[in-house]
DRENDO-1510 file (C-alpha; in Angstrom, 1 decimal, always signed):
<recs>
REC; n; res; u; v; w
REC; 1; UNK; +21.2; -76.6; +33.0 .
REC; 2; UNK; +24.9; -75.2; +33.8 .
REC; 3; UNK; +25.0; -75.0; +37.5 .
REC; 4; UNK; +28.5; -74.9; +38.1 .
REC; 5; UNK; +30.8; -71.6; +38.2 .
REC; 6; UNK; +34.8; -71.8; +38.7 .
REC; 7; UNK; +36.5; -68.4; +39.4 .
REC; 8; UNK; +38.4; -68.5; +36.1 .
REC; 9; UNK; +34.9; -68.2; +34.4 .
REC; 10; UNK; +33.3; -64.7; +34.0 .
REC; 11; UNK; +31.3; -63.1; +36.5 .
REC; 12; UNK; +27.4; -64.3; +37.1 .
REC; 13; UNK; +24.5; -62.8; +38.3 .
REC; 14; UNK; +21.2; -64.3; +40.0 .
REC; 15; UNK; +18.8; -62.1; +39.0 .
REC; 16; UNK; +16.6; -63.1; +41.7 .
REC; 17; UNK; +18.9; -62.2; +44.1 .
REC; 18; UNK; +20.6; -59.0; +42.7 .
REC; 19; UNK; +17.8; -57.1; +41.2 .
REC; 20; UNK; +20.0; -53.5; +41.5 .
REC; 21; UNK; +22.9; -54.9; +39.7 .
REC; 22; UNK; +20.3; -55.8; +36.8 .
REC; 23; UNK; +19.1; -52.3; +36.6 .
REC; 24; UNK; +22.5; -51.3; +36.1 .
REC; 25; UNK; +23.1; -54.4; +33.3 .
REC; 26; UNK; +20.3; -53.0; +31.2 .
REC; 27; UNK; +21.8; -49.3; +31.4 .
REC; 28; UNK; +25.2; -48.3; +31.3 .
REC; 29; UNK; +24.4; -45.1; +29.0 .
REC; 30; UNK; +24.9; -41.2; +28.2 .
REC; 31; UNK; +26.7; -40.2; +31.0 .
REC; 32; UNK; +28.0; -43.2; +32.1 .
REC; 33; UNK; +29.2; -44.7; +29.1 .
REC; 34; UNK; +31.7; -41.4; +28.2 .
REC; 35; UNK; +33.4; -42.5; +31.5 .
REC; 36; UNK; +33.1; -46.3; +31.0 .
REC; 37; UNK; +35.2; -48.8; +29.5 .
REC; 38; UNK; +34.8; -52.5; +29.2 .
REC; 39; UNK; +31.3; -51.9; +27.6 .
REC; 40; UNK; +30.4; -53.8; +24.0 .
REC; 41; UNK; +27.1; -54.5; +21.9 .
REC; 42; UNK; +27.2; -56.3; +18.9 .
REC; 43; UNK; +31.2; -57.2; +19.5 .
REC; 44; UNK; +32.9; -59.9; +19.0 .
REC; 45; UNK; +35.3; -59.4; +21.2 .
REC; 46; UNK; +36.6; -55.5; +21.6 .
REC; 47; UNK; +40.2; -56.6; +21.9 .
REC; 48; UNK; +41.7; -53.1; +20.6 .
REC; 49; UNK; +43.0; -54.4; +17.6 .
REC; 50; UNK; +42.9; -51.7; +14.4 .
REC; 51; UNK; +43.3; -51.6; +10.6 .
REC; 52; UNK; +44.3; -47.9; +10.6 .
REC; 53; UNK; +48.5; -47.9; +10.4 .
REC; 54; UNK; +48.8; -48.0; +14.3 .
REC; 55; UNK; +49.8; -50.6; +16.5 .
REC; 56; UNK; +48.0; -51.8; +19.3 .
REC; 57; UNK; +48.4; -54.4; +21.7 .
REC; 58; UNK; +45.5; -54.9; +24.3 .
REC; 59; UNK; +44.3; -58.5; +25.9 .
REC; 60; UNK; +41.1; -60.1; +24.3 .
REC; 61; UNK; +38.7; -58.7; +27.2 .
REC; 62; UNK; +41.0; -58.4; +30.2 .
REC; 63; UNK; +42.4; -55.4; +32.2 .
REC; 64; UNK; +44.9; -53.7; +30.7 .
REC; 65; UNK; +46.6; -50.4; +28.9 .
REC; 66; UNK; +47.0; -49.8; +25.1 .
REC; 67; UNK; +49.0; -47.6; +23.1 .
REC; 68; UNK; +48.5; -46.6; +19.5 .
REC; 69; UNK; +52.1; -45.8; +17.0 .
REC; 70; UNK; +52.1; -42.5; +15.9 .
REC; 71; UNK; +50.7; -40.3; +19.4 .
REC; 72; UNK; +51.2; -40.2; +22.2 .
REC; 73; UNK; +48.1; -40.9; +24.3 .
REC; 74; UNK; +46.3; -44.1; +26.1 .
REC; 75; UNK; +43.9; -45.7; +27.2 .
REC; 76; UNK; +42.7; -48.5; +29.7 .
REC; 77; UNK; +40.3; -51.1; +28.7 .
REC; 78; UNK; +38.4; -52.8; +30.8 .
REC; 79; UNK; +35.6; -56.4; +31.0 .
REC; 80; UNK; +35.4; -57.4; +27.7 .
REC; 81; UNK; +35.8; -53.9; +25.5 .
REC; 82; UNK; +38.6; -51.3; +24.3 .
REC; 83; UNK; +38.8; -48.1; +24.5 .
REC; 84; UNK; +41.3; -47.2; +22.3 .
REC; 85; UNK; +43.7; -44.1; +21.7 .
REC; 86; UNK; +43.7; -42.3; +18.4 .
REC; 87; UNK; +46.4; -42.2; +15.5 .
REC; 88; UNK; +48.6; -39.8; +14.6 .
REC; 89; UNK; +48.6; -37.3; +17.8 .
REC; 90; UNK; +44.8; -37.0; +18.1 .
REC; 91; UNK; +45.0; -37.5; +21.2 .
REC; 92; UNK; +41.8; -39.2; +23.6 .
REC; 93; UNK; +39.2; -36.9; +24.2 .
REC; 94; UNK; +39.0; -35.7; +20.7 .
REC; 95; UNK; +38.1; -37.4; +17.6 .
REC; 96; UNK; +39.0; -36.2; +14.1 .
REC; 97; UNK; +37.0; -33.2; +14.1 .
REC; 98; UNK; +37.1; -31.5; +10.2 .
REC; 99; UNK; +41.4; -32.6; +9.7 .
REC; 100; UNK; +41.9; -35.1; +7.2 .
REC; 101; UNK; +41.9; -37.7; +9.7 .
REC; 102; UNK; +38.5; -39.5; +10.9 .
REC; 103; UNK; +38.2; -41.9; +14.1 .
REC; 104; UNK; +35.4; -44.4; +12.9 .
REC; 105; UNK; +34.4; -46.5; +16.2 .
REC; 106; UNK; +33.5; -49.9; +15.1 .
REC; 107; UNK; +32.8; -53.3; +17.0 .
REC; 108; UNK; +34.3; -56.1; +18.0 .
REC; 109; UNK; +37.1; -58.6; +15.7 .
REC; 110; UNK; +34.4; -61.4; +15.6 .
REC; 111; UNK; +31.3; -59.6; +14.8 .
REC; 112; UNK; +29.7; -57.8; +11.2 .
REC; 113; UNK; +30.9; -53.8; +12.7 .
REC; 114; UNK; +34.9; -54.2; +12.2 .
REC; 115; UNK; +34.9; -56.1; +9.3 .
REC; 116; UNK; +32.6; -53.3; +7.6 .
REC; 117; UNK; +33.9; -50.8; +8.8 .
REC; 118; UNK; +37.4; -51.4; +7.7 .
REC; 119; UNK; +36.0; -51.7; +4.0 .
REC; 120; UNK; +34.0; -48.4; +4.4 .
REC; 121; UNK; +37.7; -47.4; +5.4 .
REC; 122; UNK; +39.1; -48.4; +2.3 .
REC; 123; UNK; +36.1; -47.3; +0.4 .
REC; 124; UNK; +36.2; -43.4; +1.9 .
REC; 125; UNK; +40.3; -43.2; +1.5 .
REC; 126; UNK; +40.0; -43.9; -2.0 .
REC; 127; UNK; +37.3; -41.3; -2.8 .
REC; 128; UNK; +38.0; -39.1; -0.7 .
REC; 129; UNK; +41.4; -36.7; +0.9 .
REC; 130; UNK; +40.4; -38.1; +4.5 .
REC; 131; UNK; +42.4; -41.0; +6.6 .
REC; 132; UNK; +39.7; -43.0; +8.5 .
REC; 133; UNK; +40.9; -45.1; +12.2 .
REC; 134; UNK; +38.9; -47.5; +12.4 .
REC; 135; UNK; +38.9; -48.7; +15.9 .
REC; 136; UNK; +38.3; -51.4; +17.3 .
REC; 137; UNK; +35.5; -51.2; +20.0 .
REC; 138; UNK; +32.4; -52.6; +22.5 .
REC; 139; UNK; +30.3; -51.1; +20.0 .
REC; 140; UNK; +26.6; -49.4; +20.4 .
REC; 141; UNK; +26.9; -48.5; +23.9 .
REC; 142; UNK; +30.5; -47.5; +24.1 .
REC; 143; UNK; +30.4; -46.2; +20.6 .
REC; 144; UNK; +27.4; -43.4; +22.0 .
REC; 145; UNK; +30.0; -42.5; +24.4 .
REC; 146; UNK; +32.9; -42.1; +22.1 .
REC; 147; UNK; +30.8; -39.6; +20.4 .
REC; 148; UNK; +29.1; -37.7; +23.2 .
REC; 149; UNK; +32.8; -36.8; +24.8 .
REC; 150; UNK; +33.9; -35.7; +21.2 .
REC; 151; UNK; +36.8; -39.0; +20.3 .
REC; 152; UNK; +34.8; -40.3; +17.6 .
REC; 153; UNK; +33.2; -38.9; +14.3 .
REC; 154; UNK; +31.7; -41.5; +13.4 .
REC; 155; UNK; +30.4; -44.8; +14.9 .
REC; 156; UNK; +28.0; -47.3; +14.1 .
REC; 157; UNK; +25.5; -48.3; +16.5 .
REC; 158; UNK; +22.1; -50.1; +16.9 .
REC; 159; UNK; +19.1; -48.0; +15.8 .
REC; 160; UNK; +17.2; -48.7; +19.3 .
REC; 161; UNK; +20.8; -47.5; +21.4 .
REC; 162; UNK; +20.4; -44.4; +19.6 .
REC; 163; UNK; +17.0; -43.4; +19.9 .
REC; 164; UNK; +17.4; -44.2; +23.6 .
REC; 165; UNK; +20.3; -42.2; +23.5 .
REC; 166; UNK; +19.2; -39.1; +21.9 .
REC; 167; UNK; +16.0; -38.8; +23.7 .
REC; 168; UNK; +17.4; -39.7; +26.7 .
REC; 169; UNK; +15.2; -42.4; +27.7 .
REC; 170; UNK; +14.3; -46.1; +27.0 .
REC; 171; UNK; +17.4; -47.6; +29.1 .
REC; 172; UNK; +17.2; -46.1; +33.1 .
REC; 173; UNK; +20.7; -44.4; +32.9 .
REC; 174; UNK; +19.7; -42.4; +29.8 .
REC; 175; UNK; +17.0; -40.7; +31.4 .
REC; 176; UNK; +17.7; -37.4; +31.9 .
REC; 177; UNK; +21.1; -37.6; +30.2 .
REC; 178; UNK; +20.0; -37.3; +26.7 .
REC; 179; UNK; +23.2; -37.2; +23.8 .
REC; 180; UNK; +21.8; -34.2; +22.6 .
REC; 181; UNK; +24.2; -34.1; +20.0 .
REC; 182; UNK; +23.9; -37.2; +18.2 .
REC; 183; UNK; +22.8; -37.5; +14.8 .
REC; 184; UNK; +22.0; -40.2; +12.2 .
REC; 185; UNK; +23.8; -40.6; +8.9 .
REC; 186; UNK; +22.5; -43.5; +7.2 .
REC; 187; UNK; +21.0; -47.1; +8.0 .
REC; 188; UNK; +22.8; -50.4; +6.7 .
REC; 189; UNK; +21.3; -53.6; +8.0 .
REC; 190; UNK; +18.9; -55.7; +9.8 .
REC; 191; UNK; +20.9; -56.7; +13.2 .
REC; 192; UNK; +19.0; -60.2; +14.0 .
REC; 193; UNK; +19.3; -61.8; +17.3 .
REC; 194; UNK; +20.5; -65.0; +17.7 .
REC; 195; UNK; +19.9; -67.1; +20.6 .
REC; 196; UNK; +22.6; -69.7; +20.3 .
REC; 197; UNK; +22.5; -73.3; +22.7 .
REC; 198; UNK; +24.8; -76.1; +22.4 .
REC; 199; UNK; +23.4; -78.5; +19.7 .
REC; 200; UNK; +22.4; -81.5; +22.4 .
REC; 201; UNK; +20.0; -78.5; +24.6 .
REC; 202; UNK; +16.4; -79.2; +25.1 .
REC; 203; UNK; +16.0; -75.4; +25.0 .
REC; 204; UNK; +13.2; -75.0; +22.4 .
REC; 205; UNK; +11.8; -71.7; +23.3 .
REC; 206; UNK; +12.4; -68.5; +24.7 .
REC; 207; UNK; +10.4; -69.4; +27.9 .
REC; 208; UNK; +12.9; -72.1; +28.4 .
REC; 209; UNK; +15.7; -70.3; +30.0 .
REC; 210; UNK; +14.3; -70.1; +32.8 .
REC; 211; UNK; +16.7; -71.3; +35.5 .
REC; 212; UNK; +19.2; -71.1; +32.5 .
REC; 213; UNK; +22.7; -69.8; +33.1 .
REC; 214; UNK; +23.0; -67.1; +29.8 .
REC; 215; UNK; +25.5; -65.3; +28.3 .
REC; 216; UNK; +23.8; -61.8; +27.4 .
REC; 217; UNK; +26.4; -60.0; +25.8 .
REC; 218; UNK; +29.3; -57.8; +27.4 .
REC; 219; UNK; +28.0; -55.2; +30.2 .
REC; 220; UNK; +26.0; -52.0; +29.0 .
REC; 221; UNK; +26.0; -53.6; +25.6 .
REC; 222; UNK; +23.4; -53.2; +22.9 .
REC; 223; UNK; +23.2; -57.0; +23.0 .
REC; 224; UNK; +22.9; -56.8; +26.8 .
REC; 225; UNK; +19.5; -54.2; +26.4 .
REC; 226; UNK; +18.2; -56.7; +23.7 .
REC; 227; UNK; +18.8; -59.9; +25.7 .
REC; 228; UNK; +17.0; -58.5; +28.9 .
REC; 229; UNK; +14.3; -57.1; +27.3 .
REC; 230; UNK; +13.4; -60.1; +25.1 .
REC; 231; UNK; +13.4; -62.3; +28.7 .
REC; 232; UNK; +11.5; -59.5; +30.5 .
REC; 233; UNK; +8.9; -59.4; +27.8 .
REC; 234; UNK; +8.9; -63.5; +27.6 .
REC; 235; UNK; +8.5; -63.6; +32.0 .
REC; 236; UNK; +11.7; -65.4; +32.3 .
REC; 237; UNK; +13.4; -63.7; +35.3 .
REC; 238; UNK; +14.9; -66.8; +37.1 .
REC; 239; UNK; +18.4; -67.2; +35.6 .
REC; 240; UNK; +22.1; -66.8; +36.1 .
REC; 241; UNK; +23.5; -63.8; +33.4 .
REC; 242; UNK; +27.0; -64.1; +32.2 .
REC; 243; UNK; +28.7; -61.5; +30.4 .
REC; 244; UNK; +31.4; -61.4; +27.9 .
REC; 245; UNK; +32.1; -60.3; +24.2 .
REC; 246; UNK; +30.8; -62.6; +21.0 .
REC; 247; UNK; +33.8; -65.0; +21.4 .
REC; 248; UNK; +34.2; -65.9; +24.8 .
REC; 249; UNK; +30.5; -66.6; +24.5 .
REC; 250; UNK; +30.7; -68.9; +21.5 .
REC; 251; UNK; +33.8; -70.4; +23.5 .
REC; 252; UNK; +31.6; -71.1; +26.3 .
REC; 253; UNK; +28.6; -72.5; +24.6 .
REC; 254; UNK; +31.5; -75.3; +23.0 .
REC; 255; UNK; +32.4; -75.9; +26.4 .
REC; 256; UNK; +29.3; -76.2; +28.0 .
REC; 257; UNK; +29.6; -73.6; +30.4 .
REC; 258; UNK; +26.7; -71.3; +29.5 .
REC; 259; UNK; +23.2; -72.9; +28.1 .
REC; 260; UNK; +22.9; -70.2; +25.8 .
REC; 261; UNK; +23.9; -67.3; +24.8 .
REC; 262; UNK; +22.5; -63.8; +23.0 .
REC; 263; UNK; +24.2; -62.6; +20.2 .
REC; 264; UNK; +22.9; -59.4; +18.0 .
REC; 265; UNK; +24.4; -58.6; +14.6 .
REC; 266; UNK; +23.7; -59.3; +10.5 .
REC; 267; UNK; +23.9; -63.0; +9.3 .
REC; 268; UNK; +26.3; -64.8; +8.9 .
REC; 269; UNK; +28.0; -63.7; +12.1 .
REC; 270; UNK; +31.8; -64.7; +12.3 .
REC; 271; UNK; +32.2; -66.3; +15.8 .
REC; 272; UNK; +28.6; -68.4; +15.5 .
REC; 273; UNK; +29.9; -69.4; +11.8 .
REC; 274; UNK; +33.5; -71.0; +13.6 .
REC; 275; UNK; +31.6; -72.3; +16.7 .
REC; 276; UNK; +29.2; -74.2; +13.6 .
REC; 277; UNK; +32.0; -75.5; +11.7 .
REC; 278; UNK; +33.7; -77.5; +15.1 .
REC; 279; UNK; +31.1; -77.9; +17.2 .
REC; 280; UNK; +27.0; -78.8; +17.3 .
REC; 281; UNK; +24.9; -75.9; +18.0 .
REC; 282; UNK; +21.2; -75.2; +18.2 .
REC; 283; UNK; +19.2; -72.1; +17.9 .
REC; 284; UNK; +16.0; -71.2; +19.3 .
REC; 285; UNK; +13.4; -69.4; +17.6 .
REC; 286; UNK; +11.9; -66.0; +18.4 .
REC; 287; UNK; +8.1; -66.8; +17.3 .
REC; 288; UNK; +4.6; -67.1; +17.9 .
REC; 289; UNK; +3.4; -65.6; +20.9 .
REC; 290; UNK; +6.8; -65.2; +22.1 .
REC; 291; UNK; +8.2; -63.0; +19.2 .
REC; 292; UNK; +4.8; -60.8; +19.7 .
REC; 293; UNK; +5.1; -60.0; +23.5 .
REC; 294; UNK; +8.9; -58.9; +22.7 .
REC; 295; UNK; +7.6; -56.6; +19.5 .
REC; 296; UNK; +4.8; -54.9; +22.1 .
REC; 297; UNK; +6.9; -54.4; +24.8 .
REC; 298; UNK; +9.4; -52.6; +22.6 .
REC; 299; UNK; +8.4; -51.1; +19.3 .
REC; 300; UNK; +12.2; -51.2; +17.8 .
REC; 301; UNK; +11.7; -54.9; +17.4 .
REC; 302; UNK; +11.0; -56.0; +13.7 .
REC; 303; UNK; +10.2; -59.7; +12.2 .
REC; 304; UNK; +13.5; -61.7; +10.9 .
REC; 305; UNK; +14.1; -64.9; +9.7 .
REC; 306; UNK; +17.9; -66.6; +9.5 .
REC; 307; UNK; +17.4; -68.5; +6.6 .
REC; 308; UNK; +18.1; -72.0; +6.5 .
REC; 309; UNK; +22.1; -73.3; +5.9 .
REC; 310; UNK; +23.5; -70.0; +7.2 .
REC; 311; UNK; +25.0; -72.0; +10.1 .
REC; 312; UNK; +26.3; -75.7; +9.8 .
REC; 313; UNK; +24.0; -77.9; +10.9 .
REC; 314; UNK; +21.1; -75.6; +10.9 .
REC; 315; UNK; +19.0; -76.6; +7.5 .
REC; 316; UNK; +15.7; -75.0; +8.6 .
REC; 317; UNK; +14.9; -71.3; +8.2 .
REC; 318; UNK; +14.8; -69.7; +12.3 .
REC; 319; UNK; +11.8; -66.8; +13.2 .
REC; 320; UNK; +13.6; -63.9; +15.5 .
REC; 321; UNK; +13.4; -60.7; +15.5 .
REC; 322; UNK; +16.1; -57.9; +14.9 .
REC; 323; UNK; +17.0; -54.1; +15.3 .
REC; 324; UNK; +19.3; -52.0; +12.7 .
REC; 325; UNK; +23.0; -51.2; +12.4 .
REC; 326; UNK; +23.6; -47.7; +11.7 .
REC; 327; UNK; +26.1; -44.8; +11.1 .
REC; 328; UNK; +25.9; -42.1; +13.7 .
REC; 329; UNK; +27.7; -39.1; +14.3 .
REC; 330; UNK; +27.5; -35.6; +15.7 .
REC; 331; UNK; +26.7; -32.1; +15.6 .
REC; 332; UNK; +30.2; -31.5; +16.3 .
REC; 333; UNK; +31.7; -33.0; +13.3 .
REC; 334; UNK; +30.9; -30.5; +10.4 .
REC; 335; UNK; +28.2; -30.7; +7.7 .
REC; 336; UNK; +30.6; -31.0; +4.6 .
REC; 337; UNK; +32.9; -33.4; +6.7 .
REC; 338; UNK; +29.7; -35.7; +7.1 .
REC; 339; UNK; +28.3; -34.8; +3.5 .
REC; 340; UNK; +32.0; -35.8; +2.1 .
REC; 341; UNK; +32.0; -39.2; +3.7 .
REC; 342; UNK; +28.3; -40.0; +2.6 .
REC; 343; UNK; +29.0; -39.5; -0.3 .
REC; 344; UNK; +32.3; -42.0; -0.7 .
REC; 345; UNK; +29.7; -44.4; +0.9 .
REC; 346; UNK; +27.0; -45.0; -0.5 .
REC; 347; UNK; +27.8; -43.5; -4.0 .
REC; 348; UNK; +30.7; -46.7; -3.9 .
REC; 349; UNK; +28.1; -49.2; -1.8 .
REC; 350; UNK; +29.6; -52.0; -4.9 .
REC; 351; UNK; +33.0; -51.6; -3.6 .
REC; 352; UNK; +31.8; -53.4; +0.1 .
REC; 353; UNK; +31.7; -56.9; +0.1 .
REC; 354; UNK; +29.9; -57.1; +3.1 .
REC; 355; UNK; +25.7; -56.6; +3.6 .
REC; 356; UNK; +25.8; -55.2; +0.3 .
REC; 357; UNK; +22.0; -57.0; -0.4 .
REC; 358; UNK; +20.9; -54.4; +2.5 .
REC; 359; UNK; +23.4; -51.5; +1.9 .
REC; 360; UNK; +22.1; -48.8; -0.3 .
REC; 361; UNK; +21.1; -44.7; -0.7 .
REC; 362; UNK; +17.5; -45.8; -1.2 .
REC; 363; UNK; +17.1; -47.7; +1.9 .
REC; 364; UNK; +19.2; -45.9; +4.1 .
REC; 365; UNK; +16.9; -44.0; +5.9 .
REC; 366; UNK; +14.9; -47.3; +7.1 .
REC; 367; UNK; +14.8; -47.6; +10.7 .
REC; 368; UNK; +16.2; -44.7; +11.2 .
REC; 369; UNK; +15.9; -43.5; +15.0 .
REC; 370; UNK; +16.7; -40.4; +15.3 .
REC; 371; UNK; +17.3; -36.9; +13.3 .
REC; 372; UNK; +20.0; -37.3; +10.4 .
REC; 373; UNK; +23.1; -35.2; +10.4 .
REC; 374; UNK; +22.8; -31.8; +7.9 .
REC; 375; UNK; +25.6; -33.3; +6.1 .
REC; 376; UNK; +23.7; -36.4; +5.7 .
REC; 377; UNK; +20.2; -34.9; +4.9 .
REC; 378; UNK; +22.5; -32.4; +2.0 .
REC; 379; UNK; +23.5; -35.9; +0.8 .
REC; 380; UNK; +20.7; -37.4; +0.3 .
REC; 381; UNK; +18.6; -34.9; -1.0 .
REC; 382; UNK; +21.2; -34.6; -3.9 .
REC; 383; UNK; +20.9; -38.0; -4.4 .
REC; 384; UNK; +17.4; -38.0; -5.0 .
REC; 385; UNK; +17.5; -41.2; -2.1 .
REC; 386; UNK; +16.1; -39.5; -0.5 .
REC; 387; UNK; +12.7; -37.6; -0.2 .
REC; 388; UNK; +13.5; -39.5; +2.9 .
REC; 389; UNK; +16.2; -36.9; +4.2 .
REC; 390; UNK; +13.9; -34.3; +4.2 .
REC; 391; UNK; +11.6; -35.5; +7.1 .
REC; 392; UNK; +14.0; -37.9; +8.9 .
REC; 393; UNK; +16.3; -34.0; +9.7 .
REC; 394; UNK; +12.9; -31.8; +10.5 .
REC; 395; UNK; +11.6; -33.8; +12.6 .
REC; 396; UNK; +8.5; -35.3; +11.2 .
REC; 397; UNK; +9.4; -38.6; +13.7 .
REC; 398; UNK; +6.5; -40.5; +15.4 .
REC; 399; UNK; +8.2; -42.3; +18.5 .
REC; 400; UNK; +8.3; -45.8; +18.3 .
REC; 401; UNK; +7.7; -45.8; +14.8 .
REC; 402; UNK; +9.8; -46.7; +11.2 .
REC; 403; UNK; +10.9; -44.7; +8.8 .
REC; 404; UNK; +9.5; -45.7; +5.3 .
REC; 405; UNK; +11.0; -45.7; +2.0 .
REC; 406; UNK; +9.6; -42.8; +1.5 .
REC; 407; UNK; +10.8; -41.1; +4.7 .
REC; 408; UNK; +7.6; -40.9; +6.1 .
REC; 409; UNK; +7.9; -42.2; +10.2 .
REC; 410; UNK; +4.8; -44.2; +10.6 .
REC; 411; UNK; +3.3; -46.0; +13.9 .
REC; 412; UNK; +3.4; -49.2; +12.2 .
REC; 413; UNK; +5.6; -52.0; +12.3 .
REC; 414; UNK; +8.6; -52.8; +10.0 .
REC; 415; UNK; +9.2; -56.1; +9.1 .
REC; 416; UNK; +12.7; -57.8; +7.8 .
REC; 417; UNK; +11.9; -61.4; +6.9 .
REC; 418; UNK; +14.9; -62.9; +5.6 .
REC; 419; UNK; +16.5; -59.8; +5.8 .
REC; 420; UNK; +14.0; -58.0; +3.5 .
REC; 421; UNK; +12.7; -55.0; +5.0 .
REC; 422; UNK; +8.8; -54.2; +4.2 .
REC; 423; UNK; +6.9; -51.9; +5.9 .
REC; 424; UNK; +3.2; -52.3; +7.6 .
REC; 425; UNK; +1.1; -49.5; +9.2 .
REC; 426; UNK; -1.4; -49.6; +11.3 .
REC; 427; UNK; -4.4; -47.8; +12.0 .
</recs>
């Protein structure tokens, strides 16, 4: 096990020792999160970078200030994630709104959010009169907060960071800070967690990283609230946590720094891929009795499988689990806005190159959290997706279950093995 920490290397914590600061590690939501910069979940490294016609320079998880071309505000970014300024005079503080320009809040360069996003970009310019920013970001976490203090329309976060969100609850600094404004647009993907070691580790099992020095993601991540609750769940509460964004993680695991590392987003995910094509890497399996103590102690868990040959030198298929990446937005942004961009989407899904085996109108209200945007629901109705839309917006919702295909929220569990989602109720 890593032992040794320089003070070039990011930040540790014995959890032992510094139980407080672990509360705060598994929160960093709502109201804290509008405030908060440096936070990332399912990022690949938030370095402020965007595909949107404005220039940005930011370092890749340091302090620092950015500026976008075209306006004329800024922002600071802080450990690990960007917040960045908007294009074209909107200034911080306020997305889009209903102008013909959007601010879509993504994820980090070496993760599944930016990439996608920047082809939903492409997709909703071309169908539609809007301009989309597409912003380079932390992700779930940070992306809730973009939207709560109104500079994003969009965002796409994990479905388990927005129920917590919405409800206020589920993470300790959501409670009694509920986003009472956010609003579900559409599903997309299984997010599978990976738990990735350096190929020579002995680590076979969930159960042993204990005494492990782990990389869980950036702080107040999505990853972050995965990681710590798959430990919790497992018993392991002896280890060192490290935290930094999708790249510096894979960059450690090659060096040997970390013993593994946590890293939530949809197969094949860009900085795992680059660390399997230079170096050996192992990953442990979420199964057995493991993978059911994680799926009781939180219900958003589902069943996954990364099939075998995703990763280079990883020929056998790998039981995990997995949440879902979706689109979220807000009441603020206004139902034809929301409708017009659902539309673009997922009546152009063969446009995307990316998830396109998970990405459609019929499946888009799996997993889906919380209540769907009125633009969404007037989409999908139209569409005939969706008997779906129907009871995901009126609030036929069962806490802590799925929705079905046929929009019906059930107490059950919903399974992605694979990446193919079925559905199983319980009595």
């Amino acid at each position: 096990m890593v032992e040794k920490t320089t003070d070039d290397e990011p930040s540790t914590t014995d959890h032992d020792a510094n139980a407080s600061r672990r509360s705060f590690l598994r929160t960093a939501g709502a109201v804290g999160v509008v405030g908060a910069t440096g936070l990332a979940g399912c990022s690949g490294g938030g370095n402020g970078s965007n595909d949107s016609g404005g220039e940005t320079t930011a370092g890749d998880g340091g302090g620092g200030e950015e500026t976008t071309a075209g306006g004329d505000d800024t922002a600071t970014e802080g450990d690990g994630g960007t917040t960045a300024g908007t294009e074209g005079g909107n200034e911080s503080g306020g997305g889009g709104g209903g102008s013909g320009s959007l601010v879509w809040d993504a994820g980090g360069t070496g993760g599944t959010y930016f990439p996608l996003s920047n082809e939903v970009k492409q997709v909703v310019e071309s169908n539609t009169d809007f301009s989309l920013q597409v912003r380079s970001t932390g992700a779930s976490v940070e992306n809730v907060g973009s939207l709560a203090d109104g500079s994003a329309d969009f965002a796409l976060i994990q479905n388990d960071i927005a129920s917590f969100a919405k409800n206020g609850e589920g993470i300790d600094a959501f409670e009694g800070n509920a986003v009472e404004s956010l609003r579900g647009v559409g599903t997309l993907y299984p997010e599978t967690i990976t738990v990735v070691t350096p190929g020579d580790s002995d680590i076979g099992s969930i159960s042993d990283l204990s005494g492990a020095t782990i990389n869980t993601g950036d702080l107040g991540s999505g990853t972050q609230v995965d990681a710590l609750a798959i430990l919790e769940a497992v018993g392991v509460s002896d280890f060192t946590e490290q935290n930094t964004d999708f790249s510096q993680a894979a960059e450690q695991i090659q060096n040997g720094d970390i013993d593994a590392a946590f890293i939530v987003g949809g197969w094949p995910v860009g900085a795992i891929a680059e660390l399997a094509e230079t170096s050996s890497i192992g990953i442990v399996p979420i199964e057995g009795e493991e993978r059911q103590q994680v799926k009781e102690a939180e219900s958003f868990f589902a069943d996954d499988e990364i099939p075998g040959g995703t990763y280079a030198g990883i020929e056998e298929p790998k039981p995990t689990v997995a949440v879902q990446a979706m689109i979220a937005s807000t009441t603020e942004v206004p139902e034809d806005t929301v409708e017009t961009v659902t539309t673009a989407l997922f009546d152009n899904v063969t446009d995307l190159t990316i998830k396109t085996e998970f990405i459609s109108a019929g499946s888009a209200q799996e997993g889906m959290s919380i209540e769907l945007h009125p633009g969404a629901a007037a989409y999908f109705e139209s569409a005939g997706g969706a008997g779906n839309a129907t009871n995901a917006s009126g609030g036929n919702m069962t806490e802590g279950g799925m929705t079905t295909s046929d929009g019906n929220m059930t107490g059950g569990e919903t399974t992605m093995s694979g990446g193919n989602m079925t559905d199983t109720t319980s009595s």
